[in-house]
C-alpha positions as a LaTeX table, in Angstrom:
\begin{tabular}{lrrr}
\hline
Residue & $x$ (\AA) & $y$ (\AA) & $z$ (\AA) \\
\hline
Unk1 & 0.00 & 0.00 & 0.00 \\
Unk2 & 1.19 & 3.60 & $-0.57$ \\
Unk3 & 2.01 & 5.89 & 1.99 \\
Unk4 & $-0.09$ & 9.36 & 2.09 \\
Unk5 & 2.27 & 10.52 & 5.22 \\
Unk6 & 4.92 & 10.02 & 7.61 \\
Unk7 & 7.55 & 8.29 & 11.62 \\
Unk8 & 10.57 & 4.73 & 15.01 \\
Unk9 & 13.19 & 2.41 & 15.49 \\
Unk10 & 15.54 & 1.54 & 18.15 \\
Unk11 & 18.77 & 3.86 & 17.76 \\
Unk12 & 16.97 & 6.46 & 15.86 \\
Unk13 & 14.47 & 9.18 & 16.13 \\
Unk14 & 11.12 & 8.85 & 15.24 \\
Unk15 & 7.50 & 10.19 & 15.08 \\
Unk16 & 4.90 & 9.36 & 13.20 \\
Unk17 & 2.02 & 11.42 & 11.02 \\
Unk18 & $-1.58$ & 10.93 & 10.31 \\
Unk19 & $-3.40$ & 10.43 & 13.72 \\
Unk20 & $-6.96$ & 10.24 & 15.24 \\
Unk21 & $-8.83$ & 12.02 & 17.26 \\
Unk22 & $-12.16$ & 11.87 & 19.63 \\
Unk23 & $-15.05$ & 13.46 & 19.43 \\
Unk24 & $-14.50$ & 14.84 & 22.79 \\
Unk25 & $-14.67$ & 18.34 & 23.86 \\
Unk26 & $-10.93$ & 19.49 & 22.80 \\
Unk27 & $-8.90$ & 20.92 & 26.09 \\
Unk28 & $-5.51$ & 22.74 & 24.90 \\
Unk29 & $-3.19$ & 20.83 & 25.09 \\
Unk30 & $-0.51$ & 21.49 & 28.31 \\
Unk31 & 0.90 & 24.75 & 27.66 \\
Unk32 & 4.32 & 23.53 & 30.54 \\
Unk33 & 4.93 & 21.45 & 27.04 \\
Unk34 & 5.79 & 24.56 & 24.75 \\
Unk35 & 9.22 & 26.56 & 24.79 \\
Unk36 & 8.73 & 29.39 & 22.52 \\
Unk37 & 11.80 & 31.57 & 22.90 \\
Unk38 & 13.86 & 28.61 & 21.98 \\
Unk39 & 13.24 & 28.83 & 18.15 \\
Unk40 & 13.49 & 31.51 & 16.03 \\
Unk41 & 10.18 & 32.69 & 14.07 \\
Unk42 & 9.21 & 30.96 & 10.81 \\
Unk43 & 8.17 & 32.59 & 7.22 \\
Unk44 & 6.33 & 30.09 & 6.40 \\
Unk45 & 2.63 & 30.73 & 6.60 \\
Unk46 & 1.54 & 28.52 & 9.93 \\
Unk47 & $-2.16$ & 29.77 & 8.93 \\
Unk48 & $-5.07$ & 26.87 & 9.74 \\
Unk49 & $-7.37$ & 29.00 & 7.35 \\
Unk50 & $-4.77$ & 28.81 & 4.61 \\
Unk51 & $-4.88$ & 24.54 & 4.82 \\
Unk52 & $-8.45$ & 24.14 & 2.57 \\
Unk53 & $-8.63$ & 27.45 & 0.93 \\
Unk54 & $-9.34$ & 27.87 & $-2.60$ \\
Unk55 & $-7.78$ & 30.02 & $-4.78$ \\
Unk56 & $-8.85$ & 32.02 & $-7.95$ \\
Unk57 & $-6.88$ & 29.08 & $-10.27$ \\
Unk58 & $-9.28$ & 26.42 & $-8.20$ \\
Unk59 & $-12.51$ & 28.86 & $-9.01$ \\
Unk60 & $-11.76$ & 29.29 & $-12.41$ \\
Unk61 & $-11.59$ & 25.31 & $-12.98$ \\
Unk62 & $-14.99$ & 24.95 & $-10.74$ \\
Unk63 & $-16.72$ & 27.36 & $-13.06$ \\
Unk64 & $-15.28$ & 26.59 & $-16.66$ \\
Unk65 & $-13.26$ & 23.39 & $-16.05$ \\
Unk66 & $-16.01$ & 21.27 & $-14.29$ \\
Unk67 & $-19.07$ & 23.11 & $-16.13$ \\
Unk68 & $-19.64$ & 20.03 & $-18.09$ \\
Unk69 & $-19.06$ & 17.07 & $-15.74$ \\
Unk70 & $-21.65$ & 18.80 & $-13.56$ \\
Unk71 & $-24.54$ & 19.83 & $-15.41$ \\
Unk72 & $-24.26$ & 16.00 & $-16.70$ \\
Unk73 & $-23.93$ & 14.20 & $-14.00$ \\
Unk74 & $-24.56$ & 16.26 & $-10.68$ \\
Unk75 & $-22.04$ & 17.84 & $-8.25$ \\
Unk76 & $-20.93$ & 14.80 & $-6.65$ \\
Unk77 & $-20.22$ & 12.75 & $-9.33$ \\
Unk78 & $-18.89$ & 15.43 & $-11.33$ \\
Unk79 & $-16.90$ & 16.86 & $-9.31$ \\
Unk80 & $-15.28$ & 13.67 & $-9.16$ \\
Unk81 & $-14.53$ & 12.78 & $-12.86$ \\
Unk82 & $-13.22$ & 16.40 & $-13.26$ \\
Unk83 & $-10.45$ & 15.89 & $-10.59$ \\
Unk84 & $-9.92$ & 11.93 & $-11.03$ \\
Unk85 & $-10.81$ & 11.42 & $-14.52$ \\
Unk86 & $-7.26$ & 10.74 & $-16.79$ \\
Unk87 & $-9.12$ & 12.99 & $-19.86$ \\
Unk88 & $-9.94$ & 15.67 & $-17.13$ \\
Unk89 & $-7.34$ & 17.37 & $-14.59$ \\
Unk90 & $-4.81$ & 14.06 & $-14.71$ \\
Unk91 & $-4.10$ & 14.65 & $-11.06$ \\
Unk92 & $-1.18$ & 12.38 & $-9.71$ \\
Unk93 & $-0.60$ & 10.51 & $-6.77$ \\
Unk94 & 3.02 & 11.62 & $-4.92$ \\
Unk95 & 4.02 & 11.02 & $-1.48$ \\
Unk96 & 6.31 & 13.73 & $-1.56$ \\
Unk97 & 5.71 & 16.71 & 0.18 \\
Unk98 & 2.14 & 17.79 & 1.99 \\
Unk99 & 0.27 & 19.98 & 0.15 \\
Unk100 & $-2.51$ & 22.25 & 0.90 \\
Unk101 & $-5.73$ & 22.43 & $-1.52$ \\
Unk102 & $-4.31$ & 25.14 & $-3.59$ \\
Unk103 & $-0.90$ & 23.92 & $-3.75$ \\
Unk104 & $-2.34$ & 20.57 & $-4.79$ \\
Unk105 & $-4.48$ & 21.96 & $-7.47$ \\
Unk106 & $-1.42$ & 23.65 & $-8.79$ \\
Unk107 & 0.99 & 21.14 & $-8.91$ \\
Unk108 & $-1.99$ & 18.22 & $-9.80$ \\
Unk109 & $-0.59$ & 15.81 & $-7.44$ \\
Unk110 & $-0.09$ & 14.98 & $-3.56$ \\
Unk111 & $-0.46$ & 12.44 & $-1.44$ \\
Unk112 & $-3.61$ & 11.07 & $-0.20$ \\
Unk113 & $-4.00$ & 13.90 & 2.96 \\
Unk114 & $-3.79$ & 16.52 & $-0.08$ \\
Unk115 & $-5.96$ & 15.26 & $-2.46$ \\
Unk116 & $-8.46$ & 14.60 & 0.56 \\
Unk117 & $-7.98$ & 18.09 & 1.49 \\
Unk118 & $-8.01$ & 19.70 & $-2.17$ \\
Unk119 & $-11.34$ & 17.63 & $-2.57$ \\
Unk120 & $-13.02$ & 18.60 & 0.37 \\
Unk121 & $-12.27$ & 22.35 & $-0.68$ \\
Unk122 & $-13.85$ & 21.87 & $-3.93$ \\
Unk123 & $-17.09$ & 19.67 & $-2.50$ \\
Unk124 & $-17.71$ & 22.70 & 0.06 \\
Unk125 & $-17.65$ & 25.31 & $-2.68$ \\
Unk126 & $-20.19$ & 22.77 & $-4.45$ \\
Unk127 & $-22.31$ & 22.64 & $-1.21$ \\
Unk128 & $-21.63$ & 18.40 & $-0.62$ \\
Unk129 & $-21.62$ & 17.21 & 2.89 \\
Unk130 & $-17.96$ & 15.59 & 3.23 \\
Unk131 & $-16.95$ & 13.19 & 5.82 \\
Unk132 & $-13.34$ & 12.44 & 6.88 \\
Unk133 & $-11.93$ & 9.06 & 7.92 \\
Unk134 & $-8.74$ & 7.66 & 9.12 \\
Unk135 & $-7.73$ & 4.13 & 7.66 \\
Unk136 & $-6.44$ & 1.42 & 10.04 \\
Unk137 & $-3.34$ & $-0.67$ & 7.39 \\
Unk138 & $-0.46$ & $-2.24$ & 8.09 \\
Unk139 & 2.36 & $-0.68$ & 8.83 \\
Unk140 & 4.27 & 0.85 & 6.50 \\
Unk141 & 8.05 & 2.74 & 6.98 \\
Unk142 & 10.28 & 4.48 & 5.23 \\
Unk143 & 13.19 & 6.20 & 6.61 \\
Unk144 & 15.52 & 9.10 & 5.46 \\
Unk145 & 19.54 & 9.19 & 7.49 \\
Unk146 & 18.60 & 8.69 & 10.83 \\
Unk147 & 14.64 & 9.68 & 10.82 \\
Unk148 & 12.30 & 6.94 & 10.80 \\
Unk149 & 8.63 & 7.45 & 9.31 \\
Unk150 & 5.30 & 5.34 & 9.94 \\
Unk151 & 2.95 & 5.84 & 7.34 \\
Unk152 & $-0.81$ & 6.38 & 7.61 \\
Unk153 & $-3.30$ & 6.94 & 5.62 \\
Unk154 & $-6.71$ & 8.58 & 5.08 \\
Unk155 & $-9.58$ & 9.12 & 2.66 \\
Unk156 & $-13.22$ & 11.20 & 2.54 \\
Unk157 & $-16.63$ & 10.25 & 2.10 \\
Unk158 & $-19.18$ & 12.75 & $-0.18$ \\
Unk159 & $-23.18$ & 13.41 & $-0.02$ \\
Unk160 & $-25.37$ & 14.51 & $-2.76$ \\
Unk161 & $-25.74$ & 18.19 & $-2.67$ \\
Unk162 & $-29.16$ & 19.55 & $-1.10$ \\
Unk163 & $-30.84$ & 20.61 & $-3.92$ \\
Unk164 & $-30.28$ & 16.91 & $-5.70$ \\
Unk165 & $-30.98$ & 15.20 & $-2.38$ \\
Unk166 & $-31.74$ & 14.73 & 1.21 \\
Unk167 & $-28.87$ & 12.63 & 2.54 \\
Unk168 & $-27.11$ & 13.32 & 6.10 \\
Unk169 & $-23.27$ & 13.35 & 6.78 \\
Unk170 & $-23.73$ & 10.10 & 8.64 \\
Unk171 & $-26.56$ & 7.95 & 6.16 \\
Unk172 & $-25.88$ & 5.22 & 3.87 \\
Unk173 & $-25.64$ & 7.22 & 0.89 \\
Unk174 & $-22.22$ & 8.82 & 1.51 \\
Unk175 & $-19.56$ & 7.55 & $-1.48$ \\
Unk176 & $-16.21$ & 7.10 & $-0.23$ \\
Unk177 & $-13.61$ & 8.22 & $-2.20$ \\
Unk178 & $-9.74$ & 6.34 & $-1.79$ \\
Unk179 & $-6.52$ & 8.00 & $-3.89$ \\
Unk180 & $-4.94$ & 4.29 & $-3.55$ \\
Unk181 & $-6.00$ & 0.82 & $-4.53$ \\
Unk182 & $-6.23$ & $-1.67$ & $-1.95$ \\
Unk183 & $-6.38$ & $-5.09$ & $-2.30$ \\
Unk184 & $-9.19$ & $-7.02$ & $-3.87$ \\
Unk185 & $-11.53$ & $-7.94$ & $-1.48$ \\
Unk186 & $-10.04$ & $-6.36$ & 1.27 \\
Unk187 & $-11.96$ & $-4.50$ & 4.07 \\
Unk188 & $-10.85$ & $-1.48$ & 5.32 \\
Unk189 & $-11.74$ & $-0.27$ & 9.02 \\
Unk190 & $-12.27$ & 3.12 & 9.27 \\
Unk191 & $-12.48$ & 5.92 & 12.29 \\
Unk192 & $-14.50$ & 8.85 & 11.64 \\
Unk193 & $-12.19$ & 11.57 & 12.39 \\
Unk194 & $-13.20$ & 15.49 & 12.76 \\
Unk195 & $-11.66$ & 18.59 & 10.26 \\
Unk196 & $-9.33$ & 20.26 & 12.66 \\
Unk197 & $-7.31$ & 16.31 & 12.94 \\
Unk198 & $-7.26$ & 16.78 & 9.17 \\
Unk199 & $-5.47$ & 19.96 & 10.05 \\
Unk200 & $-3.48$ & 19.03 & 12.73 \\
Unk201 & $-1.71$ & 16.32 & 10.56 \\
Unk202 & $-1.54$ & 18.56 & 7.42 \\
Unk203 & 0.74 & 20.22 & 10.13 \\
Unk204 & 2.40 & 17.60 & 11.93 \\
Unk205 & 3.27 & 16.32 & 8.67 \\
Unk206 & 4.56 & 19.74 & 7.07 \\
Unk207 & 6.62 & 19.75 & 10.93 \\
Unk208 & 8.00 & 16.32 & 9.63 \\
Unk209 & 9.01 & 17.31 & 6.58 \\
Unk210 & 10.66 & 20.11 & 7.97 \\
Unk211 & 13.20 & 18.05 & 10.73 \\
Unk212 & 13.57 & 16.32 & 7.39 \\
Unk213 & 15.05 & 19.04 & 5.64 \\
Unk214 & 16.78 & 20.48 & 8.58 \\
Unk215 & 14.83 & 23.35 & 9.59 \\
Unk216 & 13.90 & 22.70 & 13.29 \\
Unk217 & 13.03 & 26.16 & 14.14 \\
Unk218 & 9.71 & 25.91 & 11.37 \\
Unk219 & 9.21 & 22.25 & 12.41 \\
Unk220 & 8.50 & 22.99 & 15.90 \\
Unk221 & 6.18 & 25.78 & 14.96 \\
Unk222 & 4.25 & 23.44 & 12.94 \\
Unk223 & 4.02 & 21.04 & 15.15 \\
Unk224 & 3.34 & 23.94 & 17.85 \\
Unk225 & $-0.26$ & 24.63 & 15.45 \\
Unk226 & $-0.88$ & 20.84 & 14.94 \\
Unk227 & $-1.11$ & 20.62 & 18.62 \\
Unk228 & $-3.35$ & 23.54 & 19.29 \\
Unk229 & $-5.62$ & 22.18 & 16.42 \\
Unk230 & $-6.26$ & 19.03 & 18.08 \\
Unk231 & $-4.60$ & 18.25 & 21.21 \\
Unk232 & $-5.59$ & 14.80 & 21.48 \\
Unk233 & $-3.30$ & 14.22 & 18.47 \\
Unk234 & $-0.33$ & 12.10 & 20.49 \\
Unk235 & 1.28 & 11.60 & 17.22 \\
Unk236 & 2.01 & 15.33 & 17.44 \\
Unk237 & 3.61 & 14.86 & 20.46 \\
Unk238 & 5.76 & 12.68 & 19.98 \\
Unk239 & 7.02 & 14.90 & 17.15 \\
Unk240 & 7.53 & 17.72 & 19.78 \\
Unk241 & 9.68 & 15.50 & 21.61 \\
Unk242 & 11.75 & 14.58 & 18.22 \\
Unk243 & 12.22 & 18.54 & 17.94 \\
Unk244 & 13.12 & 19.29 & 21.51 \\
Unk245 & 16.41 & 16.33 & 20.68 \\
Unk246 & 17.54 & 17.45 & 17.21 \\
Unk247 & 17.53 & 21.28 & 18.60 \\
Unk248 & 19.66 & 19.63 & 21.38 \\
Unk249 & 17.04 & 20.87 & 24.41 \\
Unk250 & 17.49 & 16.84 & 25.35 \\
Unk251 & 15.45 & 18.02 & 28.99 \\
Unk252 & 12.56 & 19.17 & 27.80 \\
Unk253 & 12.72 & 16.62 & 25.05 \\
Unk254 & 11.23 & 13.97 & 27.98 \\
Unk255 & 7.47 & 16.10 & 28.77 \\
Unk256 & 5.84 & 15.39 & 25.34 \\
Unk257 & 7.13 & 11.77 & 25.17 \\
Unk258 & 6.19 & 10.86 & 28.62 \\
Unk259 & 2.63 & 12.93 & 27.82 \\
Unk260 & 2.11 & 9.78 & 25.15 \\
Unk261 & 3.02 & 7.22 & 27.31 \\
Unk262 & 0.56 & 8.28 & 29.97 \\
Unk263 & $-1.82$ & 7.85 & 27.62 \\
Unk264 & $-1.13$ & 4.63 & 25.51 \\
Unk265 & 1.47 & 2.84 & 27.42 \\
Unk266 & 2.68 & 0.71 & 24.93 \\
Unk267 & 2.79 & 3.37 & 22.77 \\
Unk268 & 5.99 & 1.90 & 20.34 \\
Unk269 & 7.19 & 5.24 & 18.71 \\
Unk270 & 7.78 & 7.39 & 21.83 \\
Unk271 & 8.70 & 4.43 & 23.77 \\
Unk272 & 11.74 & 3.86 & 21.05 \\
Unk273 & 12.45 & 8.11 & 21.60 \\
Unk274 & 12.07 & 7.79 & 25.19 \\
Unk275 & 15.14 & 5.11 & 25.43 \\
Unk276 & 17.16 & 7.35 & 22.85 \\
Unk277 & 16.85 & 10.34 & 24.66 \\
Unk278 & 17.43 & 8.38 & 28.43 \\
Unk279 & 20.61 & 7.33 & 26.76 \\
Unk280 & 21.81 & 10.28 & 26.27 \\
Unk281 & 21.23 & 12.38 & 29.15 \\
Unk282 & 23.32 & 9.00 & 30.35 \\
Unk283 & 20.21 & 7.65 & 32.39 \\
Unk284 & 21.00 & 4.25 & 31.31 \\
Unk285 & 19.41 & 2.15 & 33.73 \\
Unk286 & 16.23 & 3.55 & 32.44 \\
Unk287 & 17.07 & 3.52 & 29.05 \\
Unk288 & 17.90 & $-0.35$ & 28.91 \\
Unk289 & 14.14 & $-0.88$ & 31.14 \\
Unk290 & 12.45 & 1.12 & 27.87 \\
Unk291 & 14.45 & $-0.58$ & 25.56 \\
Unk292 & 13.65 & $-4.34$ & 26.87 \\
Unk293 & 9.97 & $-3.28$ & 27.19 \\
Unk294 & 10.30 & $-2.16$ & 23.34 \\
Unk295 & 11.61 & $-5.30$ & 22.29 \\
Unk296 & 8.98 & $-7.54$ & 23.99 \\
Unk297 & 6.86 & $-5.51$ & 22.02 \\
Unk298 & 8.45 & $-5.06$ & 18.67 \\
Unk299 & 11.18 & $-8.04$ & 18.75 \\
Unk300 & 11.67 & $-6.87$ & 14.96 \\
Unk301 & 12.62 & $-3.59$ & 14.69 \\
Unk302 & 11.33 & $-1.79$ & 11.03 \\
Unk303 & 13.98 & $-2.24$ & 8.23 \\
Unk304 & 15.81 & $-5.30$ & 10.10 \\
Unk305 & 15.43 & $-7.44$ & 7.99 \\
Unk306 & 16.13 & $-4.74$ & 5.30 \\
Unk307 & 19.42 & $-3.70$ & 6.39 \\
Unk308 & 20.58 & $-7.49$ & 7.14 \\
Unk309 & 19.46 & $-8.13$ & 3.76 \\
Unk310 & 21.81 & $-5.06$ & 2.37 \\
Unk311 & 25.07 & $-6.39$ & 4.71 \\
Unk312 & 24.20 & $-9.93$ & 2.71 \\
Unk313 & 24.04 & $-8.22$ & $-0.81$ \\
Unk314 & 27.83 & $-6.31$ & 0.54 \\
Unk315 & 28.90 & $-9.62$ & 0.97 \\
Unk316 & 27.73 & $-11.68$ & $-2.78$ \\
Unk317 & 25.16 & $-14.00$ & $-0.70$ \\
Unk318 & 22.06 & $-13.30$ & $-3.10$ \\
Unk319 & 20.61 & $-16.01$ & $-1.81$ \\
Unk320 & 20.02 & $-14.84$ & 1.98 \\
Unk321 & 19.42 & $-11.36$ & 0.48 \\
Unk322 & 16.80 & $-12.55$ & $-0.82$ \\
Unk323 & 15.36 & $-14.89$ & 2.31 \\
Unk324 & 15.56 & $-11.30$ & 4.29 \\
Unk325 & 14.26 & $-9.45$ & 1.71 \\
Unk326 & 11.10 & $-11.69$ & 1.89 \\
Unk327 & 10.61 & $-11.08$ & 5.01 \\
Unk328 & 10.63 & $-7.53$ & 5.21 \\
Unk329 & 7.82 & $-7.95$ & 2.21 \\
Unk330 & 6.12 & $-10.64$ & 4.21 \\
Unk331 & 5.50 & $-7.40$ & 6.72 \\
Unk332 & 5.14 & $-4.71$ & 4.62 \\
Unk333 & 4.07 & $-6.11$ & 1.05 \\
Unk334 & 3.36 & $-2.79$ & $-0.73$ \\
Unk335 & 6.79 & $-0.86$ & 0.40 \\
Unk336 & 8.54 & 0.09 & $-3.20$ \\
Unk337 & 12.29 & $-0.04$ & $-1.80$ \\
Unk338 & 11.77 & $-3.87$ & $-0.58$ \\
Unk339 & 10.42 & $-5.25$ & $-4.22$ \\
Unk340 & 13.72 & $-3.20$ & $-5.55$ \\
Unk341 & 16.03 & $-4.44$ & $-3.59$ \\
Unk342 & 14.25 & $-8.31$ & $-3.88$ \\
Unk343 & 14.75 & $-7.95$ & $-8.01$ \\
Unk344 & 18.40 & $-7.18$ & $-7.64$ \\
Unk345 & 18.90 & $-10.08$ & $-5.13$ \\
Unk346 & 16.97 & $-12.41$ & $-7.55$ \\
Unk347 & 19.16 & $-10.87$ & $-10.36$ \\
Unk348 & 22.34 & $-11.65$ & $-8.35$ \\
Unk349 & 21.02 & $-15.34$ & $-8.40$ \\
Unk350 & 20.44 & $-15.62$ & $-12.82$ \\
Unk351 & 16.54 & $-15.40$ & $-11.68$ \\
Unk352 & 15.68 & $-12.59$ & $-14.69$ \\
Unk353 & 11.83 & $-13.36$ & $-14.99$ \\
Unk354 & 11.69 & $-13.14$ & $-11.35$ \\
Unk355 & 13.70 & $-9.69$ & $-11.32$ \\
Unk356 & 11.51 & $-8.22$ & $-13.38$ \\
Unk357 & 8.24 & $-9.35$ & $-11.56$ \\
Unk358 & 9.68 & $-7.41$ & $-8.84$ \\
Unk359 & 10.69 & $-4.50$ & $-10.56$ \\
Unk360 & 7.69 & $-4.44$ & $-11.89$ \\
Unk361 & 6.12 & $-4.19$ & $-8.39$ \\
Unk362 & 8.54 & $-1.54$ & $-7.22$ \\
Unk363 & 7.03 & 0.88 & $-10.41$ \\
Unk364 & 3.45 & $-0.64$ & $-8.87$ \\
Unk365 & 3.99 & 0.75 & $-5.80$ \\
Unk366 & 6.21 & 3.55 & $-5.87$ \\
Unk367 & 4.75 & 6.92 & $-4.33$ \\
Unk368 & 6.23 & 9.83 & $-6.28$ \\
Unk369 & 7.18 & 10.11 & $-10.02$ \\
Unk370 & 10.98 & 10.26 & $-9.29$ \\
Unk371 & 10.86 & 6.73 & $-7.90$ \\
Unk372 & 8.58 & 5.22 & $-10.63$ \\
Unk373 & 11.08 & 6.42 & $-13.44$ \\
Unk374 & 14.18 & 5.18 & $-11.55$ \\
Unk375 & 11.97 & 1.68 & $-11.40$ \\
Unk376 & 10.96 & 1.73 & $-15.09$ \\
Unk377 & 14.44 & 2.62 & $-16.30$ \\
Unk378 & 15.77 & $-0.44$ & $-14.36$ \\
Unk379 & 13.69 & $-2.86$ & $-15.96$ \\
Unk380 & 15.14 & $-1.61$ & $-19.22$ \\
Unk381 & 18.09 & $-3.02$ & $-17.94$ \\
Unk382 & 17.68 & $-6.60$ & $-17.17$ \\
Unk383 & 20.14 & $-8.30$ & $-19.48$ \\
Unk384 & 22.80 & $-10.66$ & $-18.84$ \\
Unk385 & 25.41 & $-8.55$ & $-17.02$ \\
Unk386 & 28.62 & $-9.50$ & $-14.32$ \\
Unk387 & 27.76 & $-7.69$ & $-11.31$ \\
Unk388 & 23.86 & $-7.37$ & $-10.46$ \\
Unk389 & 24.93 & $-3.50$ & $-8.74$ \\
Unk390 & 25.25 & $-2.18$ & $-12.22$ \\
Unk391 & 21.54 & $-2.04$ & $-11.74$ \\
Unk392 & 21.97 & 0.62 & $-9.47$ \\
Unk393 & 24.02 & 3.02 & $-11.81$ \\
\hline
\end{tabular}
């Protein structure tokens, strides 16, 4: 399955995106948790409004673009064939960066939290009740240098429009609309989550991306918003706690990750931080107690397999490559990276047909254009050659 967002692993940081809420009042969340004078102000535009707004590009579309699809076939339906339908906008799936509604619309891609978000923009303008749910899959990780990231992943449900119907937010009649395929057959369970958790992990997410690219001071502002959005959002949390480390404020690093804890004890991804950051303000004692806890837990860290696989392929022994390899997939069956790194192994063993098969998953499942030409250049490539890493050129 593709990933739509991001965050753990023992002797890394982590944090994770995409959460849920309650329906709950919301309380704010602890303000003993927030350091503001640490980190210098942002320009980016930290604006909640700013997340679903449409712009006079996204107008223009709704009232020349979409003129057709709707007068034919209603607002729901044709609002949906003039985003989704390949003769129409041609809007493209990327797991890249988060993008608001506007940005979206612009680029004609995201991920599945900005295509959720640019279609909810457009089915308000159009007057359709929308409904927002978080997705309960597998697990699904990626990592980039040291930063671990869970994926998650949500999708919307749409109404009919009042004047071509009667339906409530919470009848039958809602159409749920997924940016990924799932497997045939499959049933996905679904939480009903409200519009400010939508916001709060466009945010966490953007805060993500941010410690990703190095600037801490605008991560832990967005993380700062995601929070007052919806404070039951641990996931958020969590992230404050991987901002409080990588700015090197290891003390107050400890609130926000003990905060999660209180609240789901076995709580896997601020456990993992917890034991990092007990390590190294050299409380060891505690550190190991987290870290044996963790492994009762997770006896398989994310990427084990993975990286025992990669030592194998250092060392010319395709075949138990390959064994890891498979079971990294056995966990995580729709990760890009794993089917990859499985085609070179069976390449390094004279298996060609089944090298391609799993190149040919890789493309399948890759998340952002980049990756899906680097996959469908290497299967260009599959010919009788001495070293299997001249794949990798």
């Amino acid at each position: 399955m593709k990933s739509c967002s991001r965050a753990l692993i023992t002797f890394t940081l982590s944090f994770s995106l995409l959460g849920c809420a309650s329906v709950a009042p919301l309380q704010p969340p602890p303000p003993k948790l927030f350091h503001d004078a640490l980190f210098k102000p942002t320009e980016q535009d930290i604006n909640a409004e700013r997340v679903f707004a449409f712009s006079p590009a996204m107008q223009e579309y709704l009232d020349f673009g979409m003129r057709t699809q709707l007068r034919s076939k209603g607002s729901r339906q044709g609002l949906l064939d003039a985003l989704y339908n390949r003769s129409s906008l041609q809007l493209e799936y990327d797991s890249g960066d988060t993008r608001d509604a506007a940005q979206a619309f612009s680029d004609r891609k995201g991920n599945c939290l900005s295509l959720v978000i640019m279609t909810a923009a457009f089915a308000k303008q159009l007057g359709l009740p929308v409904r927002y749910q978080s997705v309960y899959v597998d697990e699904i990780w990626s990592r980039s240098g040291d930063l671990y990231f869970l994926s998650g992943h949500v999708n919307l449900s749409l109404g009919r429009s009042l004047a071509e119907g009667r339906e409530r937010v919470d009848d039958g009649s809602m159409l749920t609309v997924d940016f990924v395929r799932h497997p045939p057959g499959s049933r996905q369970r679904m939480q009903v989550i409200e519009e400010h958790t939508i916001v709060a992990m466009f945010m966490n997410n953007r805060a993500a991306e941010n410690l990703q690219a190095g600037q801490i001071d605008a991560a832990y502002w967005w993380v700062r918003a995601a929070l007052n959005a919806d404070p039951k959002m641990l996931a958020a949390y969590n992230t404050l706690g991987v901002v409080y480390r990588r700015h090197g404020d290891l003390a107050l690093a400890e609130a926000p990750l003990r905060h999660v804890l209180a609240q789901e004890p076995a709580n896997t991804q601020a456990m993992s931080n917890l034991s990092l950051l007990l390590g190294d303000l050299g409380r060891h004692e505690e550190a190991a107690q987290w870290a044996q806890t963790l492994a009762q837990l997770q006896p398989y860290p994310p990427y084990k397999f993975f990286d025992l696989g990669l030592a194998a392929m250092r060392a010319g022994d395709y075949k138990k490559a390959r064994d890891l390899f498979g079971k990294e997939i056995e966990r995580s069956a729709y990760f890009h990276e794993f089917h990859f790194w499985m085609a070179l192994a069976n390449y390094g063993l004279g298996d060609i047909a089944a090298a391609r098969q799993e190149l040919g998953l890789a493309v399948e499942n890759s998340t952002t254009p980049q990756d899906r030409q680097l996959y469908t250049s290497k299967l260009d490539l599959l010919k009788p050659r001495r070293q299997v890493f001249s794949l990798l050129q």
